[in-house]
C-alpha positions as CSV (number, residue, x, y, z in Angstrom):
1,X,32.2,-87.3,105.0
2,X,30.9,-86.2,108.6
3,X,32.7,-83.9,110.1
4,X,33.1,-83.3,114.4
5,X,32.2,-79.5,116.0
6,X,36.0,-79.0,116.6
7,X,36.7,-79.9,112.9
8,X,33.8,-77.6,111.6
9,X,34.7,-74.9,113.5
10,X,39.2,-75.8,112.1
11,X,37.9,-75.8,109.0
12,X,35.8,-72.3,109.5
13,X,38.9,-70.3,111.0
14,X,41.0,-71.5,108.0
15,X,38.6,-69.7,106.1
16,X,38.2,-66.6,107.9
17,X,42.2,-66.5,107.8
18,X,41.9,-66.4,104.0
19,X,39.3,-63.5,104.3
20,X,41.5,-60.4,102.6
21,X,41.2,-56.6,102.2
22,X,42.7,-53.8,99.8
23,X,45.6,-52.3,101.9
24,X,44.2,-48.8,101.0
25,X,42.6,-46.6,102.9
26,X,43.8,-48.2,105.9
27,X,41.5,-46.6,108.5
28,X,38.6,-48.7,106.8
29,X,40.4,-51.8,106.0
30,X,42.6,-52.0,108.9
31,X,39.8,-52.4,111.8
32,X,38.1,-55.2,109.8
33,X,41.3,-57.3,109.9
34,X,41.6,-56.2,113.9
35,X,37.8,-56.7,114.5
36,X,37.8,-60.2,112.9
37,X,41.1,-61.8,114.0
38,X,40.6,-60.7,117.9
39,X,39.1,-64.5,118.9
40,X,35.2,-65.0,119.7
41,X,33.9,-68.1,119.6
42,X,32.6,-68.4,116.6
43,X,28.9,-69.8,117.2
44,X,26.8,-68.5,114.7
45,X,28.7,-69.6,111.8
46,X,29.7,-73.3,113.4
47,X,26.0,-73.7,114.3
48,X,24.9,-72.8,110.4
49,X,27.8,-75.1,109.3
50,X,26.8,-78.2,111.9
51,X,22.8,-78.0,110.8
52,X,23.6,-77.6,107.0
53,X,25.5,-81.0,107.6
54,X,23.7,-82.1,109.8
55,X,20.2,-82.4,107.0
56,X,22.8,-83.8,104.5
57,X,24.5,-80.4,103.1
58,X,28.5,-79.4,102.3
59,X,29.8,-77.6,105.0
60,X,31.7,-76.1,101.7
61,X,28.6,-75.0,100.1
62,X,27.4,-73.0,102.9
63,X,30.8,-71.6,103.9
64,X,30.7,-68.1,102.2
65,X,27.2,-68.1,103.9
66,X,28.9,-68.7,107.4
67,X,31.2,-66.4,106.3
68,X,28.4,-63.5,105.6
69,X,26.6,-64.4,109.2
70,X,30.7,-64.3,111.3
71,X,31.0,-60.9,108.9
72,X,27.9,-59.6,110.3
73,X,28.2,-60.6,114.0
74,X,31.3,-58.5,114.4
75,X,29.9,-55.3,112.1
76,X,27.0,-55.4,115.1
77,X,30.0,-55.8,117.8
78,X,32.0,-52.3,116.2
79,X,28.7,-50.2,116.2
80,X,27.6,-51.4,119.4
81,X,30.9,-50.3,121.0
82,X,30.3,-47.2,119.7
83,X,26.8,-46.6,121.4
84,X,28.3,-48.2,124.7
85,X,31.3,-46.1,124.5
86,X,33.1,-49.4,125.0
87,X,36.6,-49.3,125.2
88,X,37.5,-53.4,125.9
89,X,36.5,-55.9,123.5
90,X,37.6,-59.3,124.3
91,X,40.2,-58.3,126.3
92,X,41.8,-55.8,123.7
93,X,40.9,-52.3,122.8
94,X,37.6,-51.8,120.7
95,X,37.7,-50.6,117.6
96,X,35.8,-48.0,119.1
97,X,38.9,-46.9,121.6
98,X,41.7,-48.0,119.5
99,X,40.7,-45.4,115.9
100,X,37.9,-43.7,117.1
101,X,33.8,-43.5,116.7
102,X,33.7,-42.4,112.8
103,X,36.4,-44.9,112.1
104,X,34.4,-47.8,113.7
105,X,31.0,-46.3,112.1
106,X,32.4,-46.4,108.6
107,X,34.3,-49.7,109.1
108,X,31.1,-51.4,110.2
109,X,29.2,-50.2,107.6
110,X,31.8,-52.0,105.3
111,X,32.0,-55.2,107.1
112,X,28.2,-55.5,106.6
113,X,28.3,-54.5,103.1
114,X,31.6,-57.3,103.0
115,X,28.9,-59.7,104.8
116,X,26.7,-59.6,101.9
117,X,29.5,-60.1,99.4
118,X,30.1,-63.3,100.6
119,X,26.6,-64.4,101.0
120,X,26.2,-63.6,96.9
121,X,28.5,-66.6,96.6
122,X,25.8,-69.0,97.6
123,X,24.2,-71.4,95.0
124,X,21.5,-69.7,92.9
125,X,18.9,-71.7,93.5
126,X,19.0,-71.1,97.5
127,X,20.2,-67.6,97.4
128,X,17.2,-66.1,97.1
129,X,15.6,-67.6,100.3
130,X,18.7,-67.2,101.8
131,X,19.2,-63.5,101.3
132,X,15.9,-63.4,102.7
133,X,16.2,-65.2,106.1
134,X,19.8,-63.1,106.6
135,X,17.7,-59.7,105.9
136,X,15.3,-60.6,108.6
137,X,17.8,-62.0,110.9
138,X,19.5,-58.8,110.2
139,X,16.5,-56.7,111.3
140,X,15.9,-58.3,114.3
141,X,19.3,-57.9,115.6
142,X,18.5,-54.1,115.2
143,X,15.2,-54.4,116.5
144,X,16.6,-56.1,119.7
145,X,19.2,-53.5,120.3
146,X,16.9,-50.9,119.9
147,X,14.5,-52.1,122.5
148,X,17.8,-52.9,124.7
149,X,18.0,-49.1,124.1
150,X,14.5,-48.3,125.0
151,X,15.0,-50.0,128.3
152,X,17.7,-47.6,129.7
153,X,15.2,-44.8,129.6
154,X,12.3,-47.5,131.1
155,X,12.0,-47.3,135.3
156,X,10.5,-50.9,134.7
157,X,10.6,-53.7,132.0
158,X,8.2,-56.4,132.3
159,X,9.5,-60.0,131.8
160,X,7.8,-60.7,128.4
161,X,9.6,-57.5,127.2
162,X,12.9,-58.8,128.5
163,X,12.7,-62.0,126.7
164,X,11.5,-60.4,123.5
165,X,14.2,-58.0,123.3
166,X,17.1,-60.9,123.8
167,X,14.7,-63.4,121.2
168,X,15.8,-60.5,118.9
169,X,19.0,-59.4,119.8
170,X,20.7,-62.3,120.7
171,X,18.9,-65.6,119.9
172,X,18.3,-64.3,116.1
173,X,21.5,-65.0,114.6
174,X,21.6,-68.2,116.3
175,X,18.3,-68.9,115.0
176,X,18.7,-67.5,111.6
177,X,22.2,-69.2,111.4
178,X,20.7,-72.2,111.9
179,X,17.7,-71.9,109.4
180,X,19.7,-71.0,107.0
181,X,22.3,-73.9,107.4
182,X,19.0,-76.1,107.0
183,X,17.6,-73.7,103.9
184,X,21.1,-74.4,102.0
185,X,20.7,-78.6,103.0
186,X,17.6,-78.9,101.4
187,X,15.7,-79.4,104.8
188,X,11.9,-79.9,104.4
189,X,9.6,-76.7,105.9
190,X,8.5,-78.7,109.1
191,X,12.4,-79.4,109.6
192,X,13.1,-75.6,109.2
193,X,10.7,-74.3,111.3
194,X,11.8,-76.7,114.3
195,X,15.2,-75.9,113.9
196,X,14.6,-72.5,114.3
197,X,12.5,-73.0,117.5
198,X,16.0,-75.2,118.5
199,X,17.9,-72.3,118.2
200,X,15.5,-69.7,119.7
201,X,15.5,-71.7,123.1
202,X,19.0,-72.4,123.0
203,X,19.6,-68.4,122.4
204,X,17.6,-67.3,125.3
205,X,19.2,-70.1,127.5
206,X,22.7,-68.6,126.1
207,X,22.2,-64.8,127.3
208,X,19.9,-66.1,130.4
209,X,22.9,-67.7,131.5
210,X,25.4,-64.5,130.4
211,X,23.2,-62.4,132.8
212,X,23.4,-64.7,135.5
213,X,27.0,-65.2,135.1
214,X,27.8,-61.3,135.6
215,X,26.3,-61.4,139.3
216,X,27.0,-64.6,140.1
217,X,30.1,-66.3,137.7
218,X,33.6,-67.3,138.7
219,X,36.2,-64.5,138.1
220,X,38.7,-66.9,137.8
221,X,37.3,-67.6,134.6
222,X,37.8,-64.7,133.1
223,X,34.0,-63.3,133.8
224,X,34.6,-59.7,135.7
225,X,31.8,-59.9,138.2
226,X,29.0,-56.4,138.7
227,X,29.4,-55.2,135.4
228,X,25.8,-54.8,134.5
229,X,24.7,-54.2,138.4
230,X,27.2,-50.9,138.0
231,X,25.8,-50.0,134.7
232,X,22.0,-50.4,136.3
233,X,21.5,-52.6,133.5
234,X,18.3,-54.1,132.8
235,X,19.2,-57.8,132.8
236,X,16.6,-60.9,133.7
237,X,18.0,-61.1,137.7
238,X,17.4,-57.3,137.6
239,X,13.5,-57.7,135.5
240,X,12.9,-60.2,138.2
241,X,13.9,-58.5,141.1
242,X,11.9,-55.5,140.2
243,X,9.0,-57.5,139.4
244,X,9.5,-59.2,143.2
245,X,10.3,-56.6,145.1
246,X,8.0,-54.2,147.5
247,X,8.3,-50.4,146.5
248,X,11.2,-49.7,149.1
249,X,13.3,-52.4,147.8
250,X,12.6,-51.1,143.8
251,X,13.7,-47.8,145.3
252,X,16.9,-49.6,146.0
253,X,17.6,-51.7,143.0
254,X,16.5,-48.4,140.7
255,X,19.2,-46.0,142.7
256,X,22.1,-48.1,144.1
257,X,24.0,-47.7,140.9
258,X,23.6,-44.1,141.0
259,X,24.9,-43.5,144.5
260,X,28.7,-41.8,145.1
261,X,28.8,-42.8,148.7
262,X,29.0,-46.3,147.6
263,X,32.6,-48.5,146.3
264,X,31.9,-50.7,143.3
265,X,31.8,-53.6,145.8
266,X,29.5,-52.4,147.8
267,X,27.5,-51.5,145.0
268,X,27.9,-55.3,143.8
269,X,27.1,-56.6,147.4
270,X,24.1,-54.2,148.1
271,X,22.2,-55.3,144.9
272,X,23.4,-59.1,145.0
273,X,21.7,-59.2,148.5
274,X,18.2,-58.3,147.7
275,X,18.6,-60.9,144.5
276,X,19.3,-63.5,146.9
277,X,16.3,-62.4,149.3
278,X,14.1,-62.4,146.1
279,X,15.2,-65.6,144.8
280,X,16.4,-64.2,141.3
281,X,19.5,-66.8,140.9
282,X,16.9,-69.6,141.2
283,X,14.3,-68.2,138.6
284,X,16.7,-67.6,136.2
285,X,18.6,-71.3,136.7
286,X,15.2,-72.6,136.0
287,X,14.2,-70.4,132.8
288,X,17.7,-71.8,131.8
289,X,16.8,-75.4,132.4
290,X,13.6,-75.5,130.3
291,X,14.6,-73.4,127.9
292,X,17.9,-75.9,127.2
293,X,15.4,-78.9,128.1
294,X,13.0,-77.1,125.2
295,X,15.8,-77.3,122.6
296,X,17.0,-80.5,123.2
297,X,13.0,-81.9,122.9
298,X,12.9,-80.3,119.9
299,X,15.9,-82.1,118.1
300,X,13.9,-85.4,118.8
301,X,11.3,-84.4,116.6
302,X,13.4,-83.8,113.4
303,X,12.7,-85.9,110.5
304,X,16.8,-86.6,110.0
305,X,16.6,-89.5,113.0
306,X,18.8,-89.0,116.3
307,X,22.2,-89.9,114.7
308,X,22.2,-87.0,112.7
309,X,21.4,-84.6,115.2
310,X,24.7,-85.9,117.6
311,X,26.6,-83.1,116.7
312,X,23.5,-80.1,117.5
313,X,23.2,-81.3,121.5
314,X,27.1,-81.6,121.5
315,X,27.1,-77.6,120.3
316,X,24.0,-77.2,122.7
317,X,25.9,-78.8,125.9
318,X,28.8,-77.0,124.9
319,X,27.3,-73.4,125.1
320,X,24.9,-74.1,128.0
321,X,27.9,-76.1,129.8
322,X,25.4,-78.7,130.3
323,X,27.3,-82.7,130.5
324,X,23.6,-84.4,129.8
């Protein structure tokens, strides 16, 4: 039986509500519980569950393996809060604000040695490919936040280096969610590799669009507008810009941020400006366009025939908010 996206993803959070800890010591068992029941969206596990079905697999089979990649996610989300000193994390305190930095340290370190618990319940004859794909998904997340990290200390960040660093940080567990999914199915190497250039694009659409969003989204829908223009975050409007921009106006982007004689908004308003006299909203609606235009082609060119693939360019649409 095929299952919809809204069933996969019923049938993944009645899982994760099943996922238990010892009571004792409670400063390492007690985030977990707090970390993993405070919402999300739950991508990367219903993408590994949709493309393991998707080439023909059980979306049971590959649960503890969605499990292991949800498990994972958040471990990244606790240690990152810590080296953002991030006090909010989907709308609640962090783990990081609520217990403390060595609290969320040591609890992440346990949720991603929990994550690869529950990816030793895989069948035996896939684990060991599948260990492998979630170890090198795993490093590229790291690799990806480092050279996030890199950037803050970087006057200028070329656009090949932006879009490397999110390929790793952000479209990798997509990708590797999805390769594995496939891996578990049975999917044929060609099959694999295309799926994972599906996910890639889809990935660097995703966080193209998150960056555009912060300067130009709809508070109304929840989307706190400026954050990363007040952090002087190196996002793709803020790559482009630079890259645009005569010396005088890189003088400006580089040290608005910075200045005290400035509100917030006028911070906001003074940056958004000279993106809209560069044209930085445009470029990064069109990098979004072929990029989600890339993944889409790419689905045609499976060997599992256009039926099966209904339920990838329904999760695709779905992220990118695309109706075609």
């Amino acid at each position: 039986m095929r299952h919809t996206n809204s069933e996969i993803l019923e049938l993944f959070e009645g899982a994760l509500g099943q996922l238990q800890t010892p009571e004792e010591p409670e400063y390492l068992y007690a985030p977990i519980i707090y970390s993993m029941s405070g919402g999300g969206k739950r991508l990367r596990p219903v993408l590994l569950l949709i493309t393991a079905e998707a080439f023909g697999g059980s979306v049971e089979e590959a649960m503890p393996a969605a499990m292991a990649v949800e498990i994972f996610h958040n471990f990244t989300l606790l240690h990152d809060d810590i080296m953002d000193n991030a006090d909010v994390r989907r709308g609640k305190p962090s783990v990081f604000a609520r217990w403390g930095g060595n609290v969320a340290l040591l609890s992440g370190d346990a949720m991603l040695i929990t994550a690869y618990k529950h990816l030793a319940r895989v069948a035996a004859p896939v684990l060991p490919r599948v260990m492998q794909l979630f170890g090198d998904m795993a490093l590229e997340v790291c690799e990806g936040q480092q050279y996030d990290m890199d950037f803050e200390h970087k006057a200028e960040v070329s656009v090949e280096e932006y879009m490397l660093m999110i390929e790793r940080k952000t479209s990798a567990l997509l990708s590797g969610s999805a390769m594995i999914g496939a891996t578990m199915a049975g999917a044929a190497d060609e099959d694999i590799k295309k799926i994972y250039r599906f996910a890639t694009e889809l990935g660097l659409a995703f966080q193209l669009q998150d960056d555009m969003l912060d300067s130009y989204g709809d508070e109304a829908l929840g989307k706190k507008i400026g954050g990363d223009i007040l952090e002087g975050k190196q996002t793709y409007l803020m790559v482009q810009a630079m890259n645009r921009a005569t010396e005088a106006q890189r003088e400006v982007l580089r040290t608005t941020h910075l200045r005290d004689d400035l509100t917030a908004e006028q911070k906001i308003a003074t940056v958004k400006a000279l993106y809209d006299e560069l044209a930085v909203k445009h470029a990064t609606e069109q990098q979004i366009e072929i990029r989600f235009d890339r993944a889409l082609a790419l689905l045609e060119t499976l060997s599992i025939g256009v039926e099966r693939t209904a339920n990838l360019r329904e999760f695709a649409r779905n992220l990118i908010g695309r109706r075609r």
